[in-house]
C-alpha positions in Angstrom: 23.7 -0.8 2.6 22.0 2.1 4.0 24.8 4.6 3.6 26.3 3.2 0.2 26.4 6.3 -1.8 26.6 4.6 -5.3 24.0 2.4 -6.6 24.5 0.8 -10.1 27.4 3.4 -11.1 24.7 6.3 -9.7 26.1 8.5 -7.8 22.9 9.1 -5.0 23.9 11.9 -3.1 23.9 14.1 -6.8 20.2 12.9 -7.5 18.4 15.9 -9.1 15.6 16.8 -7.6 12.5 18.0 -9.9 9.6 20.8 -8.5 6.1 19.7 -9.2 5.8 22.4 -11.8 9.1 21.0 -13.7 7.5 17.2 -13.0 4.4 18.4 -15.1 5.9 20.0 -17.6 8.4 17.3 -18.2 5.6 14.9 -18.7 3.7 16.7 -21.1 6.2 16.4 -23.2 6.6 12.8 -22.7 3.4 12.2 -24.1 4.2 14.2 -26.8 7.0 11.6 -27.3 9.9 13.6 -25.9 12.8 10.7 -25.3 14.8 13.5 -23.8 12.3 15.1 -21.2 12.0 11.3 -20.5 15.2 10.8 -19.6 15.3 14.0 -17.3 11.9 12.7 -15.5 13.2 9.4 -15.0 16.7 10.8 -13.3 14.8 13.7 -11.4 12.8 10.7 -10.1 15.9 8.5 -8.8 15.3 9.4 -5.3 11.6 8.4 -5.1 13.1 4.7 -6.3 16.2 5.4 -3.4 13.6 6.1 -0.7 11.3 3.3 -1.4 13.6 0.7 -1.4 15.5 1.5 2.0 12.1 -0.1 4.0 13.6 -3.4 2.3 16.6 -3.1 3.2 17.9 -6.1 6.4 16.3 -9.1 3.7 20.0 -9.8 2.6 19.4 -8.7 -0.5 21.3 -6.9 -2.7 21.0 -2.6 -3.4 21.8 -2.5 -6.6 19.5 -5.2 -7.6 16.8 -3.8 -5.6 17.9 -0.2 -7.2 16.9 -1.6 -11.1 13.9 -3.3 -9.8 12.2 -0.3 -8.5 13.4 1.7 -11.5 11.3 -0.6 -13.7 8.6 0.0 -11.6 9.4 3.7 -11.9 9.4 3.6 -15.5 6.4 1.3 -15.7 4.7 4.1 -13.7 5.8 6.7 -15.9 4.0 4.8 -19.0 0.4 4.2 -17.0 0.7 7.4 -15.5 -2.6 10.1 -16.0 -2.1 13.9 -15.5 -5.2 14.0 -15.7 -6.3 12.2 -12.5 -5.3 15.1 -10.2 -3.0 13.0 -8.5 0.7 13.8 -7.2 2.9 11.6 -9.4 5.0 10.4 -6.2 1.8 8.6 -5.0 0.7 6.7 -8.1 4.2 5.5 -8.6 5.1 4.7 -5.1 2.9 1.6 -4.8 3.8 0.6 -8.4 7.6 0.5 -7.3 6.9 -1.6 -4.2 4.9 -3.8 -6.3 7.3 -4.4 -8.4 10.3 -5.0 -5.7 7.7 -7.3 -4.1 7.1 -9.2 -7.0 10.8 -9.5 -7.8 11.3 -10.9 -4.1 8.5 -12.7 -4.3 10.0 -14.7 -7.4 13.5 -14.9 -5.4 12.3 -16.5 -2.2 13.9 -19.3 -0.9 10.7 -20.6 -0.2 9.8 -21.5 -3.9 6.2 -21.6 -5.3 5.5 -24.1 -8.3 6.2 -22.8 -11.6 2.9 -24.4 -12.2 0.9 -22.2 -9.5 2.6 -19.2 -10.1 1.6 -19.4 -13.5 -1.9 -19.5 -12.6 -2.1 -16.8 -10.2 -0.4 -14.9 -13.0 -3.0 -15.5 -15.3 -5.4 -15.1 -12.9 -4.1 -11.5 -12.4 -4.1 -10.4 -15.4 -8.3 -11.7 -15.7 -8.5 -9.8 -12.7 -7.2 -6.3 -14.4 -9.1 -7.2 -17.3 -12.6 -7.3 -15.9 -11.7 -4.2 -13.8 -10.6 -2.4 -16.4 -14.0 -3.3 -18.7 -16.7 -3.8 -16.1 -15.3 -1.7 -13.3 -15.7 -4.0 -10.5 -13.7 -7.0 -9.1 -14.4 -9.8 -10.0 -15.1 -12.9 -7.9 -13.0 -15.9 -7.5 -15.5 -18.1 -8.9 -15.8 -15.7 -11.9 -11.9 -15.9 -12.4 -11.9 -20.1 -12.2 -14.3 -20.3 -14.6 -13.0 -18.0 -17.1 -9.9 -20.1 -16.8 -11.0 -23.6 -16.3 -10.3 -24.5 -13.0 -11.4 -25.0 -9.6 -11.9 -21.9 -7.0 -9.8 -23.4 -5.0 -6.8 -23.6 -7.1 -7.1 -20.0 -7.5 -7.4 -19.0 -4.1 -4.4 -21.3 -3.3 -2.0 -19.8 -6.2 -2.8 -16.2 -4.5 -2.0 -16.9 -1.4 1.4 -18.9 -2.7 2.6 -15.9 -4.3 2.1 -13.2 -1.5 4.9 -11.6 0.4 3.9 -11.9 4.0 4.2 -7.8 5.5 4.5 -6.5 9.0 1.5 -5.2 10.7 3.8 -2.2 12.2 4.0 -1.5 8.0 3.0 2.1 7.2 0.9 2.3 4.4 0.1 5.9 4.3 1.4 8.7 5.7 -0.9 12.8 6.2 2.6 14.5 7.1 2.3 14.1 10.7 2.0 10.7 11.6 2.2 7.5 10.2 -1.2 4.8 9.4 0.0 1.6 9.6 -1.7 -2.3 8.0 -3.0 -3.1 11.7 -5.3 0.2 11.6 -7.0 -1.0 8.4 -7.3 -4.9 9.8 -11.0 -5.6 10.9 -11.7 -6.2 14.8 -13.4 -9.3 14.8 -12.5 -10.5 18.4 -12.9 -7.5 20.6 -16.8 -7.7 20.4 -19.3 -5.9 23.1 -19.0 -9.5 25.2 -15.6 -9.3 25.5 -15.0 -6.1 26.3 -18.1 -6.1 29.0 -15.7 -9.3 30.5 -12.9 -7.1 30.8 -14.5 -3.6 32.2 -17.2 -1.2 32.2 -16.9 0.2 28.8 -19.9 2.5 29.1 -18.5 5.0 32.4 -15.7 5.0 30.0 -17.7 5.9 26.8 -19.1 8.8 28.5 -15.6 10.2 29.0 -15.7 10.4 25.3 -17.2 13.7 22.9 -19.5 12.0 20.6 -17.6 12.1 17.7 -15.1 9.6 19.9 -17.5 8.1 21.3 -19.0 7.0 17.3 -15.8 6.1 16.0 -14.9 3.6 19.4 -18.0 2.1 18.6 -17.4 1.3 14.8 -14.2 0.1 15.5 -14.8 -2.1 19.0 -18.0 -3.2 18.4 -18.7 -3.1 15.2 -15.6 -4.6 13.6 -14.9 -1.7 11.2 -11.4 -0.6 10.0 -10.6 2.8 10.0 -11.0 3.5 6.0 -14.5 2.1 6.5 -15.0 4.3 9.7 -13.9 7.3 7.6 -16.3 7.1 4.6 -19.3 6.4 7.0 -18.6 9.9 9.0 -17.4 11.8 6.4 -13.4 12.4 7.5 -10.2 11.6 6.4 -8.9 8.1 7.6 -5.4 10.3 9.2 -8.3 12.0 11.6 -10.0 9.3 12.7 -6.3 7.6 13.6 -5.8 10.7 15.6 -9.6 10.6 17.0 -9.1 6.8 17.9 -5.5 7.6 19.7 -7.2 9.8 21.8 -10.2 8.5 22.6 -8.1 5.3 24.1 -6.0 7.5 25.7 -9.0 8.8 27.3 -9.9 5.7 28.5 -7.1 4.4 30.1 -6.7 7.7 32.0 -10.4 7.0 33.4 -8.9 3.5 34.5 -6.2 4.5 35.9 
């Protein structure tokens, strides 16, 4: 499914390919209400829809269905999209399109969720956008249940019913040089001081470290945090302290060896 050149009639090796400067243009004139400058954005963006989809590909589903899913999503993005934001249009769409393969999948599985509890989480959902939107916060489950009429419970249950389960090893952001995968941005809850005082002499090693290292070891390992949090408390990008971490373990097990 990989190689398969044609995609719902689409030829995908003949994919245009737009420039940012053409992407902005174009999309000026979509809010202006252009139908053909639409049409020209939505083909020039085919291969944002081809490349996201590959990283589902091995579920036994089927490319060209996958293909129109994440052109919904594409289009969907195209509609919510703000050029005002400052933000490449590649990035907002990307996680729009994956939402929308995921919820397609999710809908699909052969391990069905009640139409019942489906229902809720949906509505639930769409609560949850609707508070964000209007008090610019998230708001809680018990806040949700009550606006609906039902117990927490039920509406932590239907959210967990209707999520996909993903692979730690699943990158979820990439700088351009390496990859940051869901496992980076999972908090460390088990590898407390105590533990890793039963395991080895953590402070020879620590003084191996420079003390930005040294910082970011210690909100990670001891402290529990996950990298995002780690890089809004120092100041840096979240790619840097990936890199930071990387070698400041690497450090480490050279000083054990």
């Amino acid at each position: 499914m990989i190689n398969k050149v044609e995609i719902c009639g689409v030829n995908t090796s003949r994919l245009p390919v737009l420039t940012n400067k053409e992407k902005d243009e174009l999309f000026i004139k979509i809010k202006e209400g252009d139908e053909d400058a639409r049409t020209k954005f939505i083909n020039g963006n085919l291969r944002l829809v081809l490349s996201v989809i590959q990283r589902f590909f091995g579920r036994g589903e089927n490319a060209d269905d996958l293909f129109q899913i994440g052109c919904i999503g594409l289009i969907k993005a195209i509609d919510n999209f703000d050029l005002s934001q400052n933000v490449q249009f590649s990035t907002y769409a990307v996680p729009m399109i994956i939402g929308e393969i995921r919820r397609y999948l999710r809908d699909n599985n052969a391990i069905r969720v009640s139409r019942s509890v489906r229902d809720l989480a949906y509505k639930a959902m769409q609560i949850k956008e609707k508070y964000n939107k209007e008090k610019g916060k998230e708001p809680t489950i018990e806040e949700i249940a009550k606006e609906l009429g039902v117990e927490k419970e039920e509406i932590a249950f239907s959210f967990d019913a209707i999520q996909s389960p993903v692979s730690l090893q699943e990158p979820v952001y990439n700088d351009g040089s390496e990859n940051i995968f869901i496992m980076d941005q999972v908090r460390d809850t088990k590898n407390s001081d105590e533990n890793w005082a039963d395991n080895m002499t953590i402070s020879e090693a620590l003084k191996k470290l420079n003390e930005k290292e040294k910082n970011i070891i210690m909100k990670r390992y001891f402290d529990g945090r996950t990298q995002m949090e780690v890089a809004e408390e120092i100041g840096i990008s979240q790619a840097q302290v990936s890199r930071l971490e990387k070698n400041a373990l690497e450090n480490i097990k050279k000083y054990y060896k």
